[in-house]
C-alpha positions as CSV (number, residue, x, y, z in Angstrom):
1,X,0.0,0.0,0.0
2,X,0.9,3.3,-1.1
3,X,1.4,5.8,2.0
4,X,-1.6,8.2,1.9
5,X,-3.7,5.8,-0.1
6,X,-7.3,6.0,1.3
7,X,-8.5,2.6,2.4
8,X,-12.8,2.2,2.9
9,X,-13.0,0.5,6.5
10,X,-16.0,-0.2,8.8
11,X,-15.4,0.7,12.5
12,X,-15.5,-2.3,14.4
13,X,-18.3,-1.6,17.2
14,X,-19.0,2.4,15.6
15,X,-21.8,1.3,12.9
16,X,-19.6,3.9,10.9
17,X,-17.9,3.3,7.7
18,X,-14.7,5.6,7.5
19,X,-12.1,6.5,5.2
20,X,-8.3,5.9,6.7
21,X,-5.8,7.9,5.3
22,X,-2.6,5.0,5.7
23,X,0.1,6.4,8.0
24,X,-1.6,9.9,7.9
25,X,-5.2,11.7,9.4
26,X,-8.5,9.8,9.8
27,X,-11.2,11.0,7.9
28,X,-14.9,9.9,8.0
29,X,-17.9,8.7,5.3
30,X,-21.0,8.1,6.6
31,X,-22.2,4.5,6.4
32,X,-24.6,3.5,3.7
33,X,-28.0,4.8,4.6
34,X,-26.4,7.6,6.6
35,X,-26.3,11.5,5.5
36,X,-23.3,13.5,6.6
37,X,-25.1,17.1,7.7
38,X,-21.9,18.9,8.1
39,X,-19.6,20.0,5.6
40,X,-21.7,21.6,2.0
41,X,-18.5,20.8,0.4
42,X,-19.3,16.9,-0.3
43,X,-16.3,16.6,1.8
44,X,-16.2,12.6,3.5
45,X,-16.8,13.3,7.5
46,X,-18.9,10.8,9.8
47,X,-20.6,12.5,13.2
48,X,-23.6,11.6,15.2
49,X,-26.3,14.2,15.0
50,X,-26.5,14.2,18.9
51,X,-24.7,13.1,21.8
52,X,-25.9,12.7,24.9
53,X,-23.8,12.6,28.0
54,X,-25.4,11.7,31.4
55,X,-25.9,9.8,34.7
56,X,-23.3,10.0,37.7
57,X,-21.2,12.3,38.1
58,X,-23.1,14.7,36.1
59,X,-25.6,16.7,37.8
60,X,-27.5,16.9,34.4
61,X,-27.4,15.7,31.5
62,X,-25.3,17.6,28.6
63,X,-26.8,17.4,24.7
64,X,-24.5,18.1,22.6
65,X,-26.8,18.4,19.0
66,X,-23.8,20.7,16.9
67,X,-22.6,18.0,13.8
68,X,-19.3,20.0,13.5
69,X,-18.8,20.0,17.3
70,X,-19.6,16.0,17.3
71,X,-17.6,15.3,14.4
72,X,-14.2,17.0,16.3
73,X,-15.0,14.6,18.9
74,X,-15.4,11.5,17.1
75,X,-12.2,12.5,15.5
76,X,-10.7,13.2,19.0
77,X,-10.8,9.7,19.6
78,X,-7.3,8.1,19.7
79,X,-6.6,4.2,18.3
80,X,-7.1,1.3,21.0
81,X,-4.8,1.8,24.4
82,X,-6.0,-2.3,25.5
83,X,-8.9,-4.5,25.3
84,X,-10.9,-3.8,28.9
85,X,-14.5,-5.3,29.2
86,X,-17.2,-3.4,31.2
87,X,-14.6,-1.1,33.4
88,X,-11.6,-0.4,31.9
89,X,-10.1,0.7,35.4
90,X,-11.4,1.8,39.1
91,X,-13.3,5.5,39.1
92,X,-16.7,6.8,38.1
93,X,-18.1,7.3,34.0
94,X,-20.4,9.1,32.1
95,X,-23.0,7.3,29.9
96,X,-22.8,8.0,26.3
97,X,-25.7,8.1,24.0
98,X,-24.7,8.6,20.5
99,X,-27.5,9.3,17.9
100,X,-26.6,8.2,13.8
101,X,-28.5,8.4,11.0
102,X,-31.1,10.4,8.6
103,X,-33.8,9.9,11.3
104,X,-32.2,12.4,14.0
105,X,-31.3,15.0,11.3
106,X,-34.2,17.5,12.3
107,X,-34.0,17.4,16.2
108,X,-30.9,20.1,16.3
109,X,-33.3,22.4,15.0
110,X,-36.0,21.4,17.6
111,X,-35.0,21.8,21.0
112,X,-38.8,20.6,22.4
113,X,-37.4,17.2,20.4
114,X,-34.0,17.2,22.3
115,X,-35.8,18.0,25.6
116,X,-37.9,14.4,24.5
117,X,-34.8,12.8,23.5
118,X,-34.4,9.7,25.5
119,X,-30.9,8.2,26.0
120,X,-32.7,4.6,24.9
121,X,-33.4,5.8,22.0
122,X,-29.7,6.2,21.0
123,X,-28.0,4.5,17.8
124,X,-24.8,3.6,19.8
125,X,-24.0,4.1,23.6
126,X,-20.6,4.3,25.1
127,X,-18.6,5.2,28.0
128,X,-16.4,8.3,29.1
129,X,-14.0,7.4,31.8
130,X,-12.6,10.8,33.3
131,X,-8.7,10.7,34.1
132,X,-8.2,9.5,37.6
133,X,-4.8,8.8,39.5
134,X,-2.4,7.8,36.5
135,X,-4.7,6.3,34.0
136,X,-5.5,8.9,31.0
137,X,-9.3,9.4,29.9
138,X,-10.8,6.6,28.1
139,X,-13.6,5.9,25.4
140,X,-15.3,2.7,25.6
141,X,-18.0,1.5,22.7
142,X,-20.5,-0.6,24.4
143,X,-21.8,-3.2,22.2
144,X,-25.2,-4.7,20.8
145,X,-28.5,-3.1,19.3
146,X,-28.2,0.4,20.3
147,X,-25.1,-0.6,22.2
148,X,-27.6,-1.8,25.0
149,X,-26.1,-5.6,25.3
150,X,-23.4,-7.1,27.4
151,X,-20.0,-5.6,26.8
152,X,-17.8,-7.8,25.7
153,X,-14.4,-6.7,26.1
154,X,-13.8,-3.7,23.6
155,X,-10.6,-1.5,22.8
156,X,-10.8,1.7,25.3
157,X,-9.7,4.5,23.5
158,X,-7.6,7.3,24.7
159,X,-9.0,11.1,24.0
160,X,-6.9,13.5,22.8
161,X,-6.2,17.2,24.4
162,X,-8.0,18.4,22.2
163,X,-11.4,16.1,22.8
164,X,-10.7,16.7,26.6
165,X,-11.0,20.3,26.0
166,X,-14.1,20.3,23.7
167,X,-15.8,18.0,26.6
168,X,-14.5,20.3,29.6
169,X,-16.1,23.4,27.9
170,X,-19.3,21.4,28.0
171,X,-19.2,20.2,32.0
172,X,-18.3,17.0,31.4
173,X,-15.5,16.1,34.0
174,X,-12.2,15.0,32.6
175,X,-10.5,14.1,35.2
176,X,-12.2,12.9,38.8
177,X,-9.9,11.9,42.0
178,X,-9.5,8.6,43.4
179,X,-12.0,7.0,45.6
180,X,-10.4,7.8,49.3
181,X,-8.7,4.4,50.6
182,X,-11.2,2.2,53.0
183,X,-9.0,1.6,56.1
184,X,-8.1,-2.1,57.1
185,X,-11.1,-3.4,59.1
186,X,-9.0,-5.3,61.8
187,X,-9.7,-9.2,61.9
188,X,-11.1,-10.6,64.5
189,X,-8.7,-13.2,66.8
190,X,-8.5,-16.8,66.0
191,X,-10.8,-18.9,68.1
């Protein structure tokens, strides 16, 4: 392969078909069925319409309905750091509900529609692991219809400064301290 070719790929676990340039920048296509909304241009770029982030430790939860402002993030996304299953470490996450496809296209204009928008309803779900201690930020794709079903183990993905940045400007806690230590509860004598 030629260094810069572009190489048509499907995202294991995204639902997204992407273009790879080899060695260089990724670069998105929406999947067959799916309408970029973004860029006029015709240019190839893959976003969900709408993310939602909520649950613990958010106090609400943050929409996040700008294609452009999606698509940075999807693209902010590093390669695989490991293969974890349902917690890729100790600490808190936020739930991620990520909404694809020609069906969620109007709801950015609507914002009764978003206030409706149920997290169940989502295309994909995933996970947001804030820093904590040592270990970086992590992405996790959760698998299955809607990406409701077990989770198998899945490649956690790193997020890069610039991803971190775009979430922190929304609320969303990038990095979270470390549960306090439980002391020792003493044993009790042998009998």
């Amino acid at each position: 392969m030629v260094e810069g070719q572009l190489v048509s790929i499907l995202l294991r676990g995204t639902g997204v078909a992407a273009l790879l340039a080899v060695g260089g920048l990724a670069v998105g296509s929406p999947a067959p069925g799916l309408q970029a909304a973004g860029p006029a241009s015709g240019a190839p770029a893959a976003a969900p319409w709408i993310v939602i982030f909520h649950g613990l430790p958010l106090p609400a939860r943050v929409v996040i309905a700008d294609w452009h402002e999606n698509q940075r993030l999807m693209l902010a996304l590093a390669e695989p750091v490991g293969p974890f299953g349902v917690d890729p470490g100790a600490g808190a996450y936020v739930e991620v509900a990520l909404f694809w496809g020609p069906e969620w296209a109007s709801y950015p204009r609507d914002s009764a529609s978003l206030a409706r928008l149920r997290p169940e309803q989502a295309s994909q779900r995933a996970r947001f692991y804030p820093a904590t201690g040592e270990r970086a930020a992590l992405w996790v794709f959760r698998a299955g219809l809607g990406g409701s079903g077990p989770v198998p183990p899945a490649p956690a993905r790193g997020v890069t400064p610039a991803g971190l940045s775009l979430l922190e400007a929304r609320g969303i806690p990038v990095r979270v301290a470390l549960p306090a230590p439980q002391p020792a509860r003493p044993s009790a004598p042998p009998a």
